[in-house]
N, C-alpha and C positions, 0 to 999 in steps of 0.2 A: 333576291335571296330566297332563297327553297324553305320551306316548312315542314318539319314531321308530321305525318295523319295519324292519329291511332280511334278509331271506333271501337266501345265498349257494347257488350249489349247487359242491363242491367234489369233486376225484377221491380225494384222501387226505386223509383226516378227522384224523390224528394230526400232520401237516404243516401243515397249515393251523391245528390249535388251537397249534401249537407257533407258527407265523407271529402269529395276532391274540391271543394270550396274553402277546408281547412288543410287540405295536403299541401293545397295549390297558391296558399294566401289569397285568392283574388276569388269573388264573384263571377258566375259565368257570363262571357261576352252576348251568347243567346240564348234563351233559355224559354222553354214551350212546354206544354202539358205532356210530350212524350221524347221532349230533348234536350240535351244543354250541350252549349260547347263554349271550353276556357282557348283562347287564342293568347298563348303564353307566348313571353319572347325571353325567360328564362326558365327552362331549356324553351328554345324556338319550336312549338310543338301545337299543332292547333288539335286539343282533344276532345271528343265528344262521347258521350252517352246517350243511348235511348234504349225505349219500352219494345223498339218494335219486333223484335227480333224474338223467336221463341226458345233459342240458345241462347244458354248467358253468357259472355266472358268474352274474347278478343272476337268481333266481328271482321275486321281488315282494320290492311293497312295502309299511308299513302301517302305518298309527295304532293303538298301545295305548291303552286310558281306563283310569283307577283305578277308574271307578263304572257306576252304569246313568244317572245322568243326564248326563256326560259321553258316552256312548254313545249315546242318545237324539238328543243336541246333533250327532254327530257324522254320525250317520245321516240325520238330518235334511237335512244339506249335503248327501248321496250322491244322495237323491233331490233336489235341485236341479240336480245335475251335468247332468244330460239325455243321462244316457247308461242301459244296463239297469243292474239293481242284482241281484245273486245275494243272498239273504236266509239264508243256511245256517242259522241260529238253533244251538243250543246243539249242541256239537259235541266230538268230540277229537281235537286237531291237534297236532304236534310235542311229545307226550310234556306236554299240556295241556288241561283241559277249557275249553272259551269258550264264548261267543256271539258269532257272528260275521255279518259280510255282506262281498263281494265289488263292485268293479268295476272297471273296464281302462279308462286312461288312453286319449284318441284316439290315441296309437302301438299300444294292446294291448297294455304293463303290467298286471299285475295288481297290485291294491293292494286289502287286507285291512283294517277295522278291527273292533278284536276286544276284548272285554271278557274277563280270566283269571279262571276259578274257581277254579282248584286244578289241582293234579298229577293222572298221567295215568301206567298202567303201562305203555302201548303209545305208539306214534308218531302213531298215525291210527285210525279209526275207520270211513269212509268206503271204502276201498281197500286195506283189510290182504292180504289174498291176492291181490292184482294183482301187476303191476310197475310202478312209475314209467311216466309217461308220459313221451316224449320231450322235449316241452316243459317239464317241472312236475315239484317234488315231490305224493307222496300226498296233500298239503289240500289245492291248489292247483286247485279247481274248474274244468272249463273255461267259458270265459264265454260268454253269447251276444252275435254281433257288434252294432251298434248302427250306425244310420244319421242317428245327431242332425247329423255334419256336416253332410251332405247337404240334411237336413230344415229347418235354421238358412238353407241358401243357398238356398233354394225348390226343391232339384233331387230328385226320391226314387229315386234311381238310389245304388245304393252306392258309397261313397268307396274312391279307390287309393289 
């Protein structure tokens, strides 16, 4: 069974678990000096927050699978989308090992879906000695833009 992903980006990480810790009736399932995530299963949603992000407010979005054939199924959609597809393959993101693939809604959302291996002593794998980018936490790949609007309406001129 599938999971909703929703990543927040937040300014004070102890406020905000104190906020979705009383929304949420429950304790976060992880919870780090620059992350928490509640893994609710009413609404089936696994949410998180962190510090890392220099924008506050919806970072992406994204589909959990339990398995690799749910993952398969779910990938499968992504390249139907007709938009690019980022392929990250196995990876570690938010204090998590996965397998993962990326791609951005026509607004340029990102949305993640991701299979979990197991825990993870760091946060990221990909961007440890960086700093956040203004747009994005550390996993948060950026995406290549995609011209399927345009390409759907016969025009190959990039979309505003």
């Amino acid at each position: 069974m599938k999971r909703f992903h929703v990543h927040v980006s937040v300014k004070d990480l102890a406020e905000s678990v104190r906020f979705y810790s009383t929304l949420f009736a429950a304790e976060p399932s992880v919870l780090k000096d620059d992350y928490a995530k509640w893994m609710l299963d009413d609404p089936r949603v696994n949410f998180a927050i962190s510090t890392r992000s220099q924008t506050l407010g919806l970072d992406h979005l994204g589909m959990q699978v339990e398995d690799e054939t749910e993952l398969k199924e779910v990938y499968s959609r992504l390249k139907q989308a007709g938009r690019p597809v980022l392929e990250q393959g196995q990876t570690v993101c938010c204090y998590a090992r996965s397998e993962k693939s990326w791609i951005t809604d026509p607004q340029g959302l990102p949305w993640e879906t991701f299979y979990s291996l197991g825990e993870a002593p760091v946060y990221g794998e990909d961007r440890l000695n960086e700093k956040p980018s203004k747009r994005t936490a550390c996993c948060t790949p950026a995406m290549p833009e995609s011209t399927a609007c345009c390409e759907s309406k016969g025009d190959s001129r990039c979309c505003d």
